[in-house]
C-alpha positions in Angstrom: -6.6 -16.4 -32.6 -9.4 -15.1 -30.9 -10.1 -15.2 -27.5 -13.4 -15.8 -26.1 -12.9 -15.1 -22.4 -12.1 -12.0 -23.1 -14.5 -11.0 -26.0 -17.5 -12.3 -23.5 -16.4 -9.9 -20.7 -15.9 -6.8 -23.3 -19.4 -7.6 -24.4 -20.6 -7.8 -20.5 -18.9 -4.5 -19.5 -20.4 -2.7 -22.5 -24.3 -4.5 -21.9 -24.1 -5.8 -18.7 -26.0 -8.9 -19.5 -25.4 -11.4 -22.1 -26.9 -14.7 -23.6 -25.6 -17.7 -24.5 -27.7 -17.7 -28.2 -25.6 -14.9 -29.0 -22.2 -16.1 -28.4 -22.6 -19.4 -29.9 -23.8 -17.1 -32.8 -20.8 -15.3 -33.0 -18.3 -17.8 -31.9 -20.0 -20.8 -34.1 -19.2 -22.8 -31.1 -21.5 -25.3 -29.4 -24.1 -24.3 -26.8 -22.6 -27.1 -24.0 -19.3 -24.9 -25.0 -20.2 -21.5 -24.2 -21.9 -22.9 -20.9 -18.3 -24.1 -19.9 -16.8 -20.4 -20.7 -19.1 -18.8 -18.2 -19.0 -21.6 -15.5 -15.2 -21.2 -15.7 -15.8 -17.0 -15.9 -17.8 -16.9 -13.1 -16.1 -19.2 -10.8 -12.9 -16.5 -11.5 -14.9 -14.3 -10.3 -15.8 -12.3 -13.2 -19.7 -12.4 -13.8 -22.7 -14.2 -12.5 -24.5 -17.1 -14.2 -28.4 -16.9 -15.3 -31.0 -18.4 -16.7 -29.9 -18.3 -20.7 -26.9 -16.6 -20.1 -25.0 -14.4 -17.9 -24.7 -10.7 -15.7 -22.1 -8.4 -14.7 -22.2 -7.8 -10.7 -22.4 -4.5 -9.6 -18.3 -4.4 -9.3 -16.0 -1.6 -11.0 -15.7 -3.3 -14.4 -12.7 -1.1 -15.5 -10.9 -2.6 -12.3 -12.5 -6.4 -12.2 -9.5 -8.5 -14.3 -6.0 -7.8 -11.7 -7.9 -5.7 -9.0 -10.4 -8.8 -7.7 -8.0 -11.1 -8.2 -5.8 -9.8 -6.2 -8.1 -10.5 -3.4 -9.4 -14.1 -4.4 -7.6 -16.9 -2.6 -4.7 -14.6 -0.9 -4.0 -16.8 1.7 -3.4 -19.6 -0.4 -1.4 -16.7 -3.0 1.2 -15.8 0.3 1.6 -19.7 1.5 2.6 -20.8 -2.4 5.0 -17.9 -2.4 6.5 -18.9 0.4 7.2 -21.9 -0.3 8.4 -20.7 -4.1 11.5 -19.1 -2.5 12.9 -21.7 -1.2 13.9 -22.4 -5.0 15.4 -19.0 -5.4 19.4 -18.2 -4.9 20.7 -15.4 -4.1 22.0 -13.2 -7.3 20.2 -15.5 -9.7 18.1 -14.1 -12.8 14.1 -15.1 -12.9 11.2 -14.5 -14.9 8.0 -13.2 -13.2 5.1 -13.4 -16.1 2.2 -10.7 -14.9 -0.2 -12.6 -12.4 -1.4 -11.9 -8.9 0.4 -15.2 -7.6 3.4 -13.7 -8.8 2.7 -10.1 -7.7 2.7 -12.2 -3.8 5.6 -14.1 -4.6 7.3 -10.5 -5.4 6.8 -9.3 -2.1 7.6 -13.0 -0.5 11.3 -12.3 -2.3 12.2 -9.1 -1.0 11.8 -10.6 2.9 14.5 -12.8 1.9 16.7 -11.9 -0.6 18.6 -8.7 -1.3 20.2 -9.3 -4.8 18.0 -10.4 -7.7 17.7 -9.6 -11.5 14.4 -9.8 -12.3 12.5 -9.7 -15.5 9.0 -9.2 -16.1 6.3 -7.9 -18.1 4.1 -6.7 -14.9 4.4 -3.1 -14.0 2.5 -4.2 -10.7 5.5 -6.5 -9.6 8.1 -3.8 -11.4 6.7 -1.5 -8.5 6.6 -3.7 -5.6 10.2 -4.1 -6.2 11.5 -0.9 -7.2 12.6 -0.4 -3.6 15.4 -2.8 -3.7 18.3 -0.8 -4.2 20.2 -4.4 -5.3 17.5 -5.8 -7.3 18.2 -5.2 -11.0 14.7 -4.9 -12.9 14.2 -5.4 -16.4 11.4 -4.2 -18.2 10.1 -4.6 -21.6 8.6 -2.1 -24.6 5.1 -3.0 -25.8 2.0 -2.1 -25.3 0.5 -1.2 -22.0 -2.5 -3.7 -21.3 -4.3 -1.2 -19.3 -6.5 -3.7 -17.4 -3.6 -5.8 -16.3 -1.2 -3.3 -16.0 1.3 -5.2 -18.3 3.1 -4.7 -21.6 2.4 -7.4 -24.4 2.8 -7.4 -28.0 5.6 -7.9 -30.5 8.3 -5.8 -29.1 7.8 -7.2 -25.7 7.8 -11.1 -27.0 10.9 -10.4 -28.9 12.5 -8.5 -26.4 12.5 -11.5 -24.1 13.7 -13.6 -27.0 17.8 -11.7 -26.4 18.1 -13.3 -22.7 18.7 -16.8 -21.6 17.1 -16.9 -17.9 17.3 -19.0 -15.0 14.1 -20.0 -13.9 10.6 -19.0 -15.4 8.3 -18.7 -12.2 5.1 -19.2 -14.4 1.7 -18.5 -13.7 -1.2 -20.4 -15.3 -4.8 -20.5 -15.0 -5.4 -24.4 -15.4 -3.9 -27.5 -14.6 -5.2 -30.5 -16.0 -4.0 -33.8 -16.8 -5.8 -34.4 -20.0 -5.0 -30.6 -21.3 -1.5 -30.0 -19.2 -1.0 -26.3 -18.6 -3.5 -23.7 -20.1 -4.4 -20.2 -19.9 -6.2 -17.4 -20.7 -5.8 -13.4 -22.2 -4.0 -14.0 -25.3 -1.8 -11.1 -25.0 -0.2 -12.3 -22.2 -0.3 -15.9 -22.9 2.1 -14.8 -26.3 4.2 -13.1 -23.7 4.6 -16.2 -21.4 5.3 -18.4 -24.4 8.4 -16.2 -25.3 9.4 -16.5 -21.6 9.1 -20.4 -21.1 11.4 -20.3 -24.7 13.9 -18.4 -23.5 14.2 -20.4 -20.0 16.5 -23.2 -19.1 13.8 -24.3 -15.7 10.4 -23.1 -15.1 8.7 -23.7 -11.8 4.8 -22.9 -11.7 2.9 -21.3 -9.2 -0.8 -21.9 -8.7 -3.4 -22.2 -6.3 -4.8 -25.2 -5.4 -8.3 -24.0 -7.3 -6.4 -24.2 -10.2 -6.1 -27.8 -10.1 -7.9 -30.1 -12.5 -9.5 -26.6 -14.9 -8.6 -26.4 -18.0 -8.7 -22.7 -19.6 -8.9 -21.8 -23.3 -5.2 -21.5 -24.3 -2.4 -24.2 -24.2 1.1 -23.7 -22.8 2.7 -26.5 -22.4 3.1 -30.3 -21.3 4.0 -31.5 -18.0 7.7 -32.5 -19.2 8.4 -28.7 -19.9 8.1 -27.6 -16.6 10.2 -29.0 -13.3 7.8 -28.9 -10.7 4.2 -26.7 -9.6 3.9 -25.2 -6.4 1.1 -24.9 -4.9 -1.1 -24.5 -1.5 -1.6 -26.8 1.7 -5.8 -26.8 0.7 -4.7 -29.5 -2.1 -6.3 -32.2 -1.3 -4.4 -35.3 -1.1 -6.6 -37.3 -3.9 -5.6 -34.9 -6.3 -2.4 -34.4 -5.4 -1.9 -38.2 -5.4 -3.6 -38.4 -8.9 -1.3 -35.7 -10.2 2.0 -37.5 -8.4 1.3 -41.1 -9.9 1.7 -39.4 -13.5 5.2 -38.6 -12.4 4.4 -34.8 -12.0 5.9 -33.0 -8.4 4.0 -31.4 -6.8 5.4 -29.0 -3.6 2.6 -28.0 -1.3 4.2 -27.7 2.1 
């Protein structure tokens, strides 16, 4: 499987500009298609739309994919974190799949609990926990993703195969109710797959922006998961439209 997302920003870092004629070319995909891909790229964050195509903003493109996303919606990042710990025991094993939602929720847990295991495949949230003297932290093998500090691959997918967690805190790029949960960066989006497998709950986390996008790759239904957490900016049409379907929704 190939990933688009990604293959349009390697080609952006590398040229700096880039036209829709040439990814349809490559991708065989429609031109109304492509057009999507960079409204939903550039609404991340990650380039700038143009006339026939799209540029790279003058921002450090080896730092662009975890590094300005860690400053894009922050305060709605730290209120859904909050909230998220409310569904965490003390002692109990969760999952933490590499994101800069979870990297918030990270630091959220070590303000009010003082005995965790925690795995993950972020070396970001690995680090903002390593402090803990009671936290145990599991880490995978694989290969380091250098843009999103992360380790993905086969060893690290089958290393998360051998434990039966808790609760998956997931991360996820769209939430739609005609696509359900999707998500982009299909390294990682293997990774989160073994995770949600190997997870008897799994409680997603995600911005309120994240609401009614759907992104390239799709994780699951809404019957896999128990509930999404989210921010107070919801507003309450969508978060009515989402609750008639029967899905919960926990914004304050």
């Amino acid at each position: 499987m190939y990933d688009r997302h990604e293959k349009v920003m390697e080609l952006l870092r590398k040229n700096k500009s880039l036209k829709v004629s040439t990814v349809t070319k490559m991708f065989g995909v429609s031109t109304e298609t492509v057009r999507r891909d960079l409204e939903y790229l550039e609404k991340e964050g990650y380039l700038r739309r143009v006339r026939g195509g799209a540029v790279l903003d003058d921002i450090n493109s080896t730092e662009m994919n975890f590094t300005l996303r860690e400053t894009k919606n922050i305060d709605e990042k730290r209120e859904l974190a909050e909230i998220a710990t409310r569904y965490v025991t003390e002692g109990q094993s969760i999952a933490l799949d590499v994101s800069t939602t979870n990297t918030e929720f990270a630091k959220a847990l070590k303000k009010k609990f003082q005995r965790l295991t925690i795995l993950t495949n972020s070396l970001v949230i690995a680090n903002e926990l390593a402090e803990m003297p009671y936290y145990t932290i599991i880490l995978p093998g694989g290969v380091l993703r250098n843009e999103e500090l992360c380790m993905v691959g086969h060893l690290t997918e089958d290393f998360f195969k051998g434990f039966s967690i808790d609760t998956f805190y997931m991360s996820i790029s769209g939430i739609s109710l005609t696509e359900g949960l999707t998500d982009y960066g299909l390294g990682e989006y293997q990774v989160k797959m073994k995770i949600l497998e190997s997870s008897r709950n799994c409680i997603v986390l995600a911005d309120s922006s994240k609401f009614d996008v759907a992104s390239l790759l799709k994780v699951c239904h809404f019957d896999r998961i128990d509930r999404i957490i989210t921010d107070s900016k919801l507003s309450n049409k969508v978060h009515q439209k989402y609750t008639k379907e029967g899905i919960e929704i926990v914004n304050k």
